[in-house]
C-alpha positions, -999 to +999 in steps of 0.1 A: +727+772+926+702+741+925+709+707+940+678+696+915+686+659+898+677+676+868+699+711+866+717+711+835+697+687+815+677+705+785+649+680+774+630+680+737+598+661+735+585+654+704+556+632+692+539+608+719+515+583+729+480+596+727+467+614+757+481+632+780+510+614+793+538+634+780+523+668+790+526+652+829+560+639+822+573+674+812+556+689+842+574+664+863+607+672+848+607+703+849+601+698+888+634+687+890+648+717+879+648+705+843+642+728+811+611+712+791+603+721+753+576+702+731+576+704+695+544+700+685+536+691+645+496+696+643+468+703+664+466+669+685+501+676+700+492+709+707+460+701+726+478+673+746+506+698+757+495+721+786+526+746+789+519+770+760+554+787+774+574+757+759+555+748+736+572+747+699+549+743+668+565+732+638+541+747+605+569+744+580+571+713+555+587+677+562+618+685+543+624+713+565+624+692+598+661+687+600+673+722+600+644+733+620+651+705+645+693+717+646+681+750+651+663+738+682+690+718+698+714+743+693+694+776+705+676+758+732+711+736+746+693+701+740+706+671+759+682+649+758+652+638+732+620+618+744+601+601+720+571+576+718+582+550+690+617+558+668+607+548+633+579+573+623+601+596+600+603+629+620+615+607+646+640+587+628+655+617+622+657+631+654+676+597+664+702+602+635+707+634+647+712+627+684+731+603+677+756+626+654+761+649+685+761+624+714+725+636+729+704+609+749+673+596+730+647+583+752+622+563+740+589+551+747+567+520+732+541+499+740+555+473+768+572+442+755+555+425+781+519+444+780+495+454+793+505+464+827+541+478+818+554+498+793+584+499+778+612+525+785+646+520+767+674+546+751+683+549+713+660+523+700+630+502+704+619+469+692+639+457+666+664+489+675+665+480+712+700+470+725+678+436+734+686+424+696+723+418+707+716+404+744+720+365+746+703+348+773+736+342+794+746+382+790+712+384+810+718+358+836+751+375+848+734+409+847+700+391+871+726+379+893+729+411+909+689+411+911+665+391+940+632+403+922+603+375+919+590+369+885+554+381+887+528+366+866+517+375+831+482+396+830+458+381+807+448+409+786+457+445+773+444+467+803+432+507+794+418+496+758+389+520+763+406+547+775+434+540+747+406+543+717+390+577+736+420+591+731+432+582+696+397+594+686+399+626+702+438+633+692+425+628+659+394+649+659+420+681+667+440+671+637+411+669+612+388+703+627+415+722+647+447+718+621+449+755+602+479+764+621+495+735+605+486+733+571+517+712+559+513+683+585+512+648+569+505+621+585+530+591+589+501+565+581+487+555+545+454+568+551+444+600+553+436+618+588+396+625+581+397+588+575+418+575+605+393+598+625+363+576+606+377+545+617+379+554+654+341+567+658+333+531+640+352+513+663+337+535+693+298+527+681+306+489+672+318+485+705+293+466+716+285+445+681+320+435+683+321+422+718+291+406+703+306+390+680+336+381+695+323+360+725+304+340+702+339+333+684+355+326+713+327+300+725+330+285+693+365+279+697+365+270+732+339+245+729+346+229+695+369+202+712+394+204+682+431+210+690+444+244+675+468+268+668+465+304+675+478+333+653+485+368+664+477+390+645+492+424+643+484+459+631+495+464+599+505+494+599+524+489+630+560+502+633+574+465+638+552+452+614+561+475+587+598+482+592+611+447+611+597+420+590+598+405+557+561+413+548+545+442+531+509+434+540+489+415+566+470+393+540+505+384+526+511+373+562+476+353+565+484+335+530+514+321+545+502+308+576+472+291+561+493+275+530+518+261+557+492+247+580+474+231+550+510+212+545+518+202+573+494+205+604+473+168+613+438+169+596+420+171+629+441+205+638+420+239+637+440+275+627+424+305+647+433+342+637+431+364+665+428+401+654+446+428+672+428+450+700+432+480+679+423+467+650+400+489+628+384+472+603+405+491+575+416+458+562+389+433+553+411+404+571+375+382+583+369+378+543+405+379+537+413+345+564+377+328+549+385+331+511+423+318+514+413+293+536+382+278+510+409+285+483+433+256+504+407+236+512+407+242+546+364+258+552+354+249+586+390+246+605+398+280+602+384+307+625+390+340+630+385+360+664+380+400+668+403+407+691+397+403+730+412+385+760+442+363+744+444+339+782+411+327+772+421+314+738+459+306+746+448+283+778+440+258+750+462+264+722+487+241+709+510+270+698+514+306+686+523+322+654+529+356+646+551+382+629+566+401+657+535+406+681+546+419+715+513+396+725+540+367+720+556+370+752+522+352+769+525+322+744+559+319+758+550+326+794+527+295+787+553+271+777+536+272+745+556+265+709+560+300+693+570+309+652+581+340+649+589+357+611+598+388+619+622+408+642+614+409+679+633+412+710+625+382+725+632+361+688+659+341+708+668+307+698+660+293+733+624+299+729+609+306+692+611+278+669+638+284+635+608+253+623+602+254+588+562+264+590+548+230+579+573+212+603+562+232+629+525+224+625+535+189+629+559+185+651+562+222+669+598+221+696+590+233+727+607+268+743+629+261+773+608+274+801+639+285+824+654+305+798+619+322+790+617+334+828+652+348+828+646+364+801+616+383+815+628+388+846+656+403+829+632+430+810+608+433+844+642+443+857+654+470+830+632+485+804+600+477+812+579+502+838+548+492+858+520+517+849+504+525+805+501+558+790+463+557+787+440+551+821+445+576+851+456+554+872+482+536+848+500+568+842+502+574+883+516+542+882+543+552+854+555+585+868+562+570+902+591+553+886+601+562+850+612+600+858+643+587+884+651+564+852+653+594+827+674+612+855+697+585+855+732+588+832+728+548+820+705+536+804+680+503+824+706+476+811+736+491+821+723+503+856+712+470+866+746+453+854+766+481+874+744+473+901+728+510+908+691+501+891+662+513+916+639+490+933+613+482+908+573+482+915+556+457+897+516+452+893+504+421+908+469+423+894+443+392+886+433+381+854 
């Protein structure tokens, strides 16, 4: 007989972050006398996964996934599911199916409020987190049982370097190492050998593109114009591509430049800021330059290869985007935010329901004490000081996120029943 806080509980991992976080997450599980399995659907997840013992490779074909993955739950007891993002298909099929036979789905994403937390909810993320159906006065009662401090907002993404290494590497295993799994596809558009490309580019331009992008930056900084800053967002991102109205990014760029053209002052500049990550698989630099000649608009519209976003928002005017996580600093600011997709903090408090034009104009302001709620309210449930990526951000993680697995509610509920844990929280400079 154990006394273990994890006896009893039977827990499937299937895809995650690049790296090795999930392999140390098992390995910490299974300390607390939790049983660990990993299904593993190519050669990356394999390599990332150091208990060979409980390791599950899956060579069949897509279609087969759902039998394959009842077959699993049943012969190996499953209770639980962990996850990194719920909307790749193998995964959104492991969340219909835990939900048909009452299992816990844990999932993991990219912190809401990046890049020193990450984000740690059950059932659903972004525009499937429980958030979407949380006002801002649900949240207030639940914080009254909460004295934290509202730390400040870092000023930039954190482990990028370490975050590129390993996407590079994950997919180097895929493209040489795959045999066993001859049937994988991909979730993305491209191909593997070509994702692969676009990481050892981005790894060599390193240095071009930091380049390039402090000269942007300068230009920008020193111009003395007003502007408005855009976020702009993977597109092949999960919330880009399944929680907003947009198929592709340029359709997104089109928008934002026709609307400024209508309505912002003459003297107002547009900047595009590109995402970290961002590969260069989409041509957006000529993209943003021939729409804006096409309005009329050469010379006030500038676009920005990706980079620190304090040192460009500590001048903005506002923020646009689709449903960038990178948001939640244009609101920490007090800056006016436009929003066009789903997000979890699209709350009519604090993002503008502006027609675009209008908003260029005459842009309302968020309401500052409802912003800080609100993000105390998140540093308080789902998100988790540490990131998947760096050594010392995954330290960070375990610390605290394996007593909230543990745990039978989920971060909301436990802090509005009053038994959340003490959090830790980075308080690192910009």
């Amino acid at each position: 007989m154990t006394n273990e806080a994890g006896a009893n509980r039977h827990f499937l991992f299937l895809q995650g972050p690049h790296g090795p976080f999930f392999g140390l997450l098992g390995r910490m599980l299974g300390q607390t006398g939790a049983t660990v399995w990993r299904v593993g659907f190519n050669a990356g997840d394999q390599a990332f996964w150091p208990d060979r013992a409980n390791y599950l490779p899956f060579i069949a074909a897509h279609q087969d996934w759902p039998a394959e993955l009842d077959k699993i739950v049943t012969d190996k007891a499953i209770t639980d599911i962990v996850l990194y993002g719920d909307t790749r298909p193998v995964h959104a099929l492991a969340v219909a199916a835990a939900e048909a036979r009452g299992l816990k789905v844990h999932v993991f994403e990219e912190g809401y409020l990046r890049p020193y937390w990450v984000t740690y909810e059950r059932g659903g993320s972004n525009g499937h987190s429980r958030l979407m159906q949380m006002d801002i006065n649900h949240m207030r009662r639940a914080l009254e049982l909460s004295d934290a401090e509202n730390p400040e907002a870092p000023g930039h993404w954190g482990d990028m370097t370490e975050h590129v290494f390993y996407g590079a590497l994950y997919h180097a295993f895929v493209l040489f190492g795959n045999r066993r799994y001859r049937q994988f596809r991909t979730h993305r558009a491209i191909t593997v050998a070509q994702e692969f490309k676009l990481y050892l580019r981005r790894l060599a331009l390193m240095p071009w593109h930091w380049f390039d992008r402090v000269l942007a930056t300068m230009k920008v900084k020193n111009g003395g114009f007003p502007y408005h800053l855009v976020l702009l967002q993977l597109e092949h991102d999960a919330s880009f591509q399944h929680h907003s109205r947009f198929a592709t990014m340029p359709e997104f760029i089109a928008a934002v430049i026709d609307g400024f053209a209508e309505g912002a002052p003459s003297h107002h500049h547009l900047v595009f800021k590109a995402h970290p990550l961002e590969d260069g698989r989409a041509p957006l630099r000529r993209t943003i330059r021939d729409h804006a000649a096409a309005a009329g608009l050469s010379g006030r519209v500038h676009f920005v290869r990706g980079g620190k976003l304090a040192q460009l928002l500590d001048h903005a005017r506002t923020g646009v985007t689709v449903n960038s996580t990178a948001a939640q600093q244009v609101l920490w600011r007090g800056l006016p935010l436009k929003a066009f997709g789903a997000a979890v903090y699209a709350k009519p408090e604090f993002v503008s329901d502006q027609p675009l034009p209008d908003f260029f104009a005459n842009p309302r302001r968020p309401d500052p004490a409802a912003y800080r709620d609100y993000r105390l309210f998140l540093l308080e449930t789902s998100q988790v000081a540490g990131g998947f990526y760096s050594t010392r951000g995954r330290r960070q993680l375990l610390r605290q996120v394996v007593d909230m697995m543990l745990t039978q509610l989920d971060p909301y509920d436990s802090l509005e029943n009053g038994t959340a844990a003490p959090r830790q929280q980075f308080h690192l400079v910009k």
